[in-house]
LOLUM-814699 format. One line per 3 residues: number of its first residue (from 1); their letters; for each residue x negated, y, z of C-alpha. Coordinates in steps of 0.5 Angstrom, whole numbers, plus 500, padded with zeros to 3 digits. Each point is the difference from the previous one (the first is absolute). Last residue first. Layout:
% LOLUM-814699
NUM> a> X/Y/Z  ...
% end
This chain:
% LOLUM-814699
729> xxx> 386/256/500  504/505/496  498/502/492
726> xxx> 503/506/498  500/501/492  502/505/495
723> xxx> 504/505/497  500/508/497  505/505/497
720> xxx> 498/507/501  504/505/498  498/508/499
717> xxx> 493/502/501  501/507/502  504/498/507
714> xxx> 503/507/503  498/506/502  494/501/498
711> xxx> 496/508/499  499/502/494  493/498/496
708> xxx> 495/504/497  496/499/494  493/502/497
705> xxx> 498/496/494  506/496/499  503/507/499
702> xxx> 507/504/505  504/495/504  501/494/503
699> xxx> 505/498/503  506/500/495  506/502/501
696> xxx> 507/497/502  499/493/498  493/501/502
693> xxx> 501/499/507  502/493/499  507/496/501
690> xxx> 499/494/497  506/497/501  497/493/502
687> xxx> 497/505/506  496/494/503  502/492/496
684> xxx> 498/495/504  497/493/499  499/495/505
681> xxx> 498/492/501  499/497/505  496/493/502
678> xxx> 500/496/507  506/497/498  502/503/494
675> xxx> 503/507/502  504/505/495  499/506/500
672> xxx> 503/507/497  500/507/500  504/506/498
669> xxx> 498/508/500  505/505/498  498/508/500
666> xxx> 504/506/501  498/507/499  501/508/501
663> xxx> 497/504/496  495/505/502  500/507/502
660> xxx> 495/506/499  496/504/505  494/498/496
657> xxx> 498/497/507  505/494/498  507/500/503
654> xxx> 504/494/500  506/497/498  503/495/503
651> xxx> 497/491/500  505/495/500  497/494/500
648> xxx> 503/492/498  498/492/502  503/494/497
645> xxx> 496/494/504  501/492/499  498/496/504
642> xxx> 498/491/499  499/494/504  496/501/505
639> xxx> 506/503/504  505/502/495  500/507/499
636> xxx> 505/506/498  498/506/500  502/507/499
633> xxx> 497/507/501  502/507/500  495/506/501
630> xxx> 502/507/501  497/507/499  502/507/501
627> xxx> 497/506/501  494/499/496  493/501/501
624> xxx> 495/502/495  499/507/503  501/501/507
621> xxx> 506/506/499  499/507/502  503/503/494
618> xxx> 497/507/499  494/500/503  497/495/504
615> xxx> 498/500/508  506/499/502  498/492/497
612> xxx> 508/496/500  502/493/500  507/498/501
609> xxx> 500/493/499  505/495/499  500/493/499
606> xxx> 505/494/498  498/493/502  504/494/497
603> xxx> 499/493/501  505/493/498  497/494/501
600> xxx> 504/494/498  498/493/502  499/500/508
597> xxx> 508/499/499  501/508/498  496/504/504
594> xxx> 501/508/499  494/505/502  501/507/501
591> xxx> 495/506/500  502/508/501  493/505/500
588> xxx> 501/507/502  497/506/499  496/506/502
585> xxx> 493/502/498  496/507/502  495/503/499
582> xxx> 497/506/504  497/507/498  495/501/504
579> xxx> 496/498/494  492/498/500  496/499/494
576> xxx> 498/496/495  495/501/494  500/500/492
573> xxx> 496/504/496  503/503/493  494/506/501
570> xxx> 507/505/502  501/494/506  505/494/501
567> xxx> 504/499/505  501/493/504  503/500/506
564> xxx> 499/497/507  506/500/505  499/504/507
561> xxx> 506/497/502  504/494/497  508/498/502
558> xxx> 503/494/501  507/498/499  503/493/499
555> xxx> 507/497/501  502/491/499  506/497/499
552> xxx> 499/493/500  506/494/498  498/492/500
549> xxx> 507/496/498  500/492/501  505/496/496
546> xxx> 501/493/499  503/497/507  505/506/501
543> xxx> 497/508/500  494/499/503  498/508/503
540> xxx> 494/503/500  501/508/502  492/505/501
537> xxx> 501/507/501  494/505/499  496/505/502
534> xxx> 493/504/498  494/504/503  497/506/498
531> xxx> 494/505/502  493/502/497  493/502/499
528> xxx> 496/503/494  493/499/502  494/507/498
525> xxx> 498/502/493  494/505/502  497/498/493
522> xxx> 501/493/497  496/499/494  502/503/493
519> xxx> 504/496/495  498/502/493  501/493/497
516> xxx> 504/496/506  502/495/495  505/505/497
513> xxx> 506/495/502  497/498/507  498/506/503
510> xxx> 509/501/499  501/493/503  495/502/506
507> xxx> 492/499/502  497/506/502  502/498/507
504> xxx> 502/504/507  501/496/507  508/498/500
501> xxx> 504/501/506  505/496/503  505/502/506
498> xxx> 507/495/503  507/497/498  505/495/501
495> xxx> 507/497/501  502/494/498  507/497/501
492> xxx> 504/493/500  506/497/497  502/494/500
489> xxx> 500/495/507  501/507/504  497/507/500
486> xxx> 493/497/500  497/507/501  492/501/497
483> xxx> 496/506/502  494/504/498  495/504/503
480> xxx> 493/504/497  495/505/504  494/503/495
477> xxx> 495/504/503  495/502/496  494/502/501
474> xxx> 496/504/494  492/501/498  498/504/494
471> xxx> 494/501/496  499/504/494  497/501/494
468> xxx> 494/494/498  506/495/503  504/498/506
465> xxx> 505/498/505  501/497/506  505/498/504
462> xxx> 502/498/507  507/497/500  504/498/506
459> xxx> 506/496/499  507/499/503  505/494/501
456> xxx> 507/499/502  504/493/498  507/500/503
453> xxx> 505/493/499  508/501/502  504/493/499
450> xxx> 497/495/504  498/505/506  495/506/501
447> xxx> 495/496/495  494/504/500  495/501/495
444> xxx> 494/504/503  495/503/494  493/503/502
441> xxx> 494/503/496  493/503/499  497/502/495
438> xxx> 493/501/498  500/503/491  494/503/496
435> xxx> 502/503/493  494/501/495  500/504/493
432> xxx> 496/500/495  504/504/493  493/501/498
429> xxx> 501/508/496  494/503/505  496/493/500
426> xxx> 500/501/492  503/493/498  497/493/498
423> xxx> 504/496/505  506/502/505  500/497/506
420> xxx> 506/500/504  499/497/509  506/497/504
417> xxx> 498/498/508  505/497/504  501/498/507
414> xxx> 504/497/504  503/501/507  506/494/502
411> xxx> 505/500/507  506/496/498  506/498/505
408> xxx> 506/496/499  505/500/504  506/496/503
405> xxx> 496/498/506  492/499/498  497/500/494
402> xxx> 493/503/498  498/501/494  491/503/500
399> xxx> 499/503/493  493/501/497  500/504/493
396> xxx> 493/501/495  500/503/494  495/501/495
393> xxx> 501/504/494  495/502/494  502/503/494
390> xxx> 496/500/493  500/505/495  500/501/492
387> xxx> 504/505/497  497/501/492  501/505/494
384> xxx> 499/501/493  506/496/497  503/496/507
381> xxx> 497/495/505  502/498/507  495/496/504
378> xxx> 502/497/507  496/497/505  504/497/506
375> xxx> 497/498/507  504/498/506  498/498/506
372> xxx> 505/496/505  500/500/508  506/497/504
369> xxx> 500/497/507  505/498/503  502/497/508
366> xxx> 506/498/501  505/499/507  506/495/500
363> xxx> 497/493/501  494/502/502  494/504/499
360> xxx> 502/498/492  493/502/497  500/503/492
357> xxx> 495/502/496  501/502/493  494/503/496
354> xxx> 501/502/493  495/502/493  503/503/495
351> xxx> 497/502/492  503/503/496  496/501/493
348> xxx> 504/505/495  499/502/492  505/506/498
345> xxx> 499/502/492  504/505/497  500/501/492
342> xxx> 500/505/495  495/501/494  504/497/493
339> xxx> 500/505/495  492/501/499  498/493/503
336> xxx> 501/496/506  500/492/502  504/495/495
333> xxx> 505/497/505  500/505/506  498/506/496
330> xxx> 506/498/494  505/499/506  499/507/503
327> xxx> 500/500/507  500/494/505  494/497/504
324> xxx> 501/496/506  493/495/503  502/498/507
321> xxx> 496/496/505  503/497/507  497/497/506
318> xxx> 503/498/506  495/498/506  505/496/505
315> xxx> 497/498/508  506/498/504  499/498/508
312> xxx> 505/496/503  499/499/509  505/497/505
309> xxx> 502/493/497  492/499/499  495/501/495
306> xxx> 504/502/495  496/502/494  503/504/494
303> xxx> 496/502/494  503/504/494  499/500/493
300> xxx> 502/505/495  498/500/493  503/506/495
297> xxx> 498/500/493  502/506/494  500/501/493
294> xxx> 504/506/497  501/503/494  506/506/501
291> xxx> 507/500/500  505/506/497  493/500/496
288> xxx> 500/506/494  500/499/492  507/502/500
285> xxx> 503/493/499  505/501/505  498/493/503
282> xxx> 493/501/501  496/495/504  493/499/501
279> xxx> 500/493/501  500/498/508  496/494/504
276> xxx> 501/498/507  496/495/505  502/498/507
273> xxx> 496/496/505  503/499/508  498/496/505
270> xxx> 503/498/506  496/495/505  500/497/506
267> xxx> 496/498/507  502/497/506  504/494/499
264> xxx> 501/500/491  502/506/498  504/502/494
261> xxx> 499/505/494  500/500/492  502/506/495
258> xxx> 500/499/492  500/505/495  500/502/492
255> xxx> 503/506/497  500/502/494  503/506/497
252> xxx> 501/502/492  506/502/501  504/495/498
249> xxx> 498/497/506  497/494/502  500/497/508
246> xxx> 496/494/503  501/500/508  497/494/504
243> xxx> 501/499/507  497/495/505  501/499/508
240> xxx> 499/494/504  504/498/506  496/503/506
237> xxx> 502/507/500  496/505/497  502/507/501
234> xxx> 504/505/494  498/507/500  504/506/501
231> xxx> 500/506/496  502/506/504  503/506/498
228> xxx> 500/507/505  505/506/499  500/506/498
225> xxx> 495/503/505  496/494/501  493/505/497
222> xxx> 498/500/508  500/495/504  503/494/500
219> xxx> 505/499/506  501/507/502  499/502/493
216> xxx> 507/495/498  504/507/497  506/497/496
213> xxx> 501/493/497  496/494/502  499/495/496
210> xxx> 499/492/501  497/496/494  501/493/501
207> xxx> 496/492/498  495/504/495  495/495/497
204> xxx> 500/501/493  504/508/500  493/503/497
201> xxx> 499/506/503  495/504/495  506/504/496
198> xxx> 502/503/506  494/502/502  498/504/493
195> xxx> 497/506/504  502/499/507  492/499/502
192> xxx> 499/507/498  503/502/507  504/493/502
189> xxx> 502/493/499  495/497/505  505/500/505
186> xxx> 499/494/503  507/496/503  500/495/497
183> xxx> 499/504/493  502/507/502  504/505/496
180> xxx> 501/507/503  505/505/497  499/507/500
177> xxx> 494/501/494  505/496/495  504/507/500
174> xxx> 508/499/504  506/499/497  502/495/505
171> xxx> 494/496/500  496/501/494  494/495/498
168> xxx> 495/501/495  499/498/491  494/501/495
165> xxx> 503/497/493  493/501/496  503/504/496
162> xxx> 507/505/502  496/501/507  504/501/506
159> xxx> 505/494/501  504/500/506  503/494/503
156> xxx> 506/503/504  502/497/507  507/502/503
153> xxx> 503/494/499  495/494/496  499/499/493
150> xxx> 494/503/499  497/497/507  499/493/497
147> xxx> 499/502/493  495/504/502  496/495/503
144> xxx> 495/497/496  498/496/495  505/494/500
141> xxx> 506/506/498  505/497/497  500/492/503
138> xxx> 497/503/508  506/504/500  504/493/501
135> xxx> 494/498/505  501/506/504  507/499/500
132> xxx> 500/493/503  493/502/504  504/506/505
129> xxx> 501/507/498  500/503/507  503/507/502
126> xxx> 499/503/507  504/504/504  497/501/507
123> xxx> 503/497/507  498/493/497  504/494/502
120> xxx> 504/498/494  494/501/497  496/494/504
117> xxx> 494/503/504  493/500/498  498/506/505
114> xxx> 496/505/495  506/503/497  497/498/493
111> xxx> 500/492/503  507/498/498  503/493/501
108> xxx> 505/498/496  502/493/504  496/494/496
105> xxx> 505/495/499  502/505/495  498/496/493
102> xxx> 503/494/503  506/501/501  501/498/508
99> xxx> 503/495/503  505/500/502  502/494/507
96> xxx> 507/498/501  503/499/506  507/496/500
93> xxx> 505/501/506  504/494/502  506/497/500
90> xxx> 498/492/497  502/496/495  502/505/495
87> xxx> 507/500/496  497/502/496  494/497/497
84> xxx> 494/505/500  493/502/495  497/506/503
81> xxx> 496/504/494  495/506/501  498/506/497
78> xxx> 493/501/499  498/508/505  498/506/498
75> xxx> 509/503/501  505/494/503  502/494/498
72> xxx> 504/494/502  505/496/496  505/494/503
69> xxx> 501/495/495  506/496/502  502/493/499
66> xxx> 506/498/502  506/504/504  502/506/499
63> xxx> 497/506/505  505/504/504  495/503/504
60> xxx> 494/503/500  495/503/505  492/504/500
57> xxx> 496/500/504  493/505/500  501/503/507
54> xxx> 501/507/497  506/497/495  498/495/494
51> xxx> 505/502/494  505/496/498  503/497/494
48> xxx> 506/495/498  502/502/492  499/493/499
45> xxx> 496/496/495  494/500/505  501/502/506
42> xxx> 496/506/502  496/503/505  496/507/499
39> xxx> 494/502/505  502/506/503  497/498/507
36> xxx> 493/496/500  499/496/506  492/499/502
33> xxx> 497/494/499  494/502/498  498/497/494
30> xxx> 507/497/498  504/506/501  506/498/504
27> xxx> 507/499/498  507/498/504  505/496/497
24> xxx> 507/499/503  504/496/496  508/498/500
21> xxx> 503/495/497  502/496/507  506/503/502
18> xxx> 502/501/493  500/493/500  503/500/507
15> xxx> 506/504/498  501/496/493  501/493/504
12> xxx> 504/503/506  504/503/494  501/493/497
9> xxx> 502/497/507  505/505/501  502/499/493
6> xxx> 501/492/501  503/500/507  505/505/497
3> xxx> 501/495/494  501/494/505  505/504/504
% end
């Protein structure tokens, strides 16, 4: 009888311990105080794991006795740790409040779409490059933004001189022309102004870079028939801001810059100044620049005033000058002589100046004022001939959002006005020409349920367009619509597509690369127009507490009428004329994104892209454009401790305008930097496999005295080594 009483006793004993060690945990978001579903939660040295239902709760059972660690995490937020004895004292449900990391306190908010939505709730696809990855660009590339797009899915940098290194922007396998960049929303990239536009954005003071791909007129006018990509800058914030950069390279480049901002109760600041030296660099040592001589300096200021909670006015003056000179090395080090004549010589001044006023009427409804002037000069120089000429663009927009009931509603008009002088040149050859733009716009963003977002707008052109030879005025019409479709907690969808146009430019890749050199004024060349759009599906997923998966599958296709193209005449004169034939780009993009941990990151992008001109005899395929391109990269970071980087590129190969083939080719890139507080230290090593073009043949061709160049396609200057300095306050 005793022993029965003994082992009733030890069940009942057992039975409440087990009773009592169970937990209820309920989690929130620290900030708002919102529940957070799929949070993970973890015992720590068991194999007790559970993840937050809709309700943001999650239950055990059966946990041991003794002291636990009980682990809460969930993706952009720091992870969290509740020490607890079992058995516990009380049955209750604890809360635990997570807060958010700090390098995504601030929700991805993008403002290209003109609404200023969070990403995850805009109808149109935008891709954003946020500061982590624009500082860690930053290390390779101080000077300019190159890098930051080169390495990004269906964006090509596209070099277009083998001396001085001149390079444009291709979105999905479209020419430099169609895709518009923008500086904080400005667009004073264009017409003449494009010229060297890339190399002339420092990435010092950028906080994002949204892009937009496929037609985006209808939002930004004309010249966005690839795409848009917007440059946005960093505000003042009331903590002090300073950064500095000090970067070497094996090159012969350097780089010295520093960015500071903050505010300070109704006035702030930002100010950026940036300066670069490169030696004249000739790494196949056959006489000729694979990168030119340059020396150029870029300061930035802005004035922000807050004269109260409702009212921000911005007034910024960006000021860049530019002197490149590549060619032969002996001309650049010791000046001409009777075997040694070639060079070019590109000297540029930019100057913008910006107006940014802005009025909340309400809590909801804004108003906005943007105004810019833009003045850019350029002197381009080779033996016996000269091209000097100055763009003039002012650009004026006002838009009125308005929020109401599950939409957003933007009414705007702006106005842009774009002037090309050429200087020292006989007034029938002066390649002069001004474009005139008023347009209205509207754009409505419906949200019809919490999965299912609509965004529709439409835009009405008026165009005007001349030189000495002709005049031309336009209306274009251009409707655009797009959709997103939450399907479930993973997976979603974007659907979307509109009109563009493009007035007609001199100013192309291929004018470019002759310097524009027996290149006639435009005659009776009217505005090419377009059509497109874009889809994809988007799946994220965590798999366990350690593992987070992003997967995006994108489809493209846009089609250009009326495009503009270059022939050349029995004198050896270059002009442009219309084709009815159209050009055509199609493809696909497929991106993924692997989490290990928050440690290691692991990206892949794979890119196809069928491009062909109808236009073109024989083989119709856009030239300089592969087929096939993928980009792999894998990160392993502590925060502010250290990151390493090992990054690879497959490029296919690609058809020049000869109608010849070139190689396919790998690179490999690799980066390092280790943070001492608030100093950091970085190296790279860019293209360490030192693949260049001439490996396979050499670029320059025919006598030092009069040489000719083949088209680009890959890197000339090899690998590039470099390392320096951040200092952070």
């Amino acid at each position: 009888m005793q022993k029965i009483i003994l082992l009733l006793c030890t069940f009942f004993c057992v039975a409440s311990a087990c009773a009592q060690n169970s937990l209820k945990i309920s989690v929130k978001n620290k900030v708002d105080k919102t529940i957070l579903s799929n949070a993970t939660v973890l015992i720590k040295g068991t194999n007790l794991l559970a993840k937050t239902s809709a309700n943001g709760t999650a239950s055990f059972g059966n946990i041991p006795d003794g002291n636990q660690i009980i682990i809460i995490r969930n993706v952009g937020f720091q992870e969290q740790r509740l020490p607890l004895t079992f058995p516990l004292n009380e049955v209750k449900t604890y809360e635990v409040f997570l807060e958010p990391a700090e390098d995504e306190l601030e929700e991805v908010i993008v403002s290209s779409t003109r609404t200023s939505r969070s990403i995850q709730n805009t109808p149109t696809r935008v891709e954003t490059i946020e500061l982590e990855e624009i500082d860690e660009k930053s290390n390779m590339r101080p000077a300019n933004v190159s890098m930051i797009l080169h390495e990004s899915t269906g964006i090509a940098v596209q070099q277009t001189s083998a001396t001085s290194a001149n390079a444009s922007i291709r979105i999905q396998g479209l020419d430099g022309r169609y895709t518009q960049l923008l500086k904080d929303g400005y667009a004073s990239f264009g017409n003449f102004a494009s010229g060297l536009s890339i190399l002339e954005i420092p990435p010092l003071d950028l906080a994002q870079v949204e892009i937009i791909k496929g037609p985006s007129s209808t939002l930004y006018g004309a010249g966005a028939i690839a795409g848009v990509v917007n440059f946005i800058s960093r505000t003042p914030r009331e903590k002090a801001d300073f950064n500095f950069i000090l970067n070497q390279s094996n090159v012969g480049q350097t780089n010295i810059g520093a960015f500071s901002m903050q505010r300070k109760g109704k006035w702030g600041y930002s100010l950026l100044a940036l300066t670069n030296f490169q030696k004249a660099y000739d790494v196949d040592k056959d006489d000729f620049t694979e990168l030119p001589k340059t020396d150029d300096f870029t300061v930035h200021p802005k004035l922000f005033y807050y004269p109260n909670e409702k009212t921000t006015l911005i007034i910024g003056n960006a000021f860049t000058k530019s002197n490149r000179t590549g060619g032969d090395i002996f001309v650049i080090n010791d000046g001409a002589d009777a075997n040694h004549r070639y060079f070019e010589s590109n000297k540029s001044l930019r100057n913008t100046s910006t107006l940014d006023f802005s009025y909340k009427v309400n809590a909801s409804n804004l108003l906005k004022i943007k105004t810019s002037f833009n003045y850019f000069k350029r002197d381009i120089a080779i033996p016996d001939y000269t091209f000097n000429g100055i763009n003039y663009n002012a650009y004026t927009d006002i838009s009125y959002l308005k929020n109401i009931k599950n939409q957003s509603l933007i009414f705007g008009l702006n106005i842009v006005y774009d002037k090309f002088a050429e200087q020292d040149q006989l007034p029938n050859l002066a390649k002069n020409f001004t474009t005139r733009t008023a347009g209205l716009y509207a754009q409505q963003t419906w949200d019809l349920s919490d999965r299912f977002k609509l965004e529709s707008g439409i835009r009405l052109d008026l165009v005007n367009y001349f030189n000495t030879l002709y005049r031309k005025n336009e209306a274009f019409v251009l409707p655009r619509i797009s959709a997103l479709y939450k399907i479930n907690d993973h997976w979603s969808s974007r659907i979307g597509g509109g009109l563009g146009y493009k007035t007609p430019t001199l100013f192309t890749e291929q004018t470019e690369t002759f310097q524009y050199q027996n290149l006639l004024p435009l005659n009776n060349v009217k505005a090419e127009k377009s059509y497109g759009g874009t889809a994809d599906i988007n799946y994220k997923t965590s798999l366990g507490a350690d593992w987070l998966i992003s997967l995006n599958q994108m489809f493209f296709y846009t089609r250009i009428n009326n495009s503009t193209i270059l022939l050349q005449d029995n004198s050896g004169s270059f002009h442009f004329e219309n084709t009815p034939q159209p050009v055509q780009s199609r493809g696909f993009e497929t991106n993924a994104k692997i989490i290990f941990k928050e440690y290691f990151k692991l990206f892949a992008g794979y890119t196809f892209t069928d491009a062909k001109a109808d236009y073109l005899p024989v083989i119709q395929n856009i030239r300089l454009l592969p087929k096939n391109k993928l980009n792999l990269a894998l990160l392993y970071e502590k925060e502010r401790n250290f990151k390493l980087g090992l990054e690879g590129y497959f490029t296919d190969r690609q058809y020049l305008y000869n109608n010849q083939l070139t190689s396919a080719f790998w690179e490999f890139g690799f980066m390092a930097e280790k943070v001492f507080g608030k100093i950091s230290v970085f190296i790279n090593a860019e293209n360490f496999t030192d693949t260049r073009q001439s490996r396979y043949k050499s670029v320059v061709n025919g006598s030092h005295l009069n040489p000719n160049f083949d088209d680009i396609w890959t890197h000339t200057e090899g690998r590039t080594f470099n390392g320096g300095i951040k200092l952070k306050l």
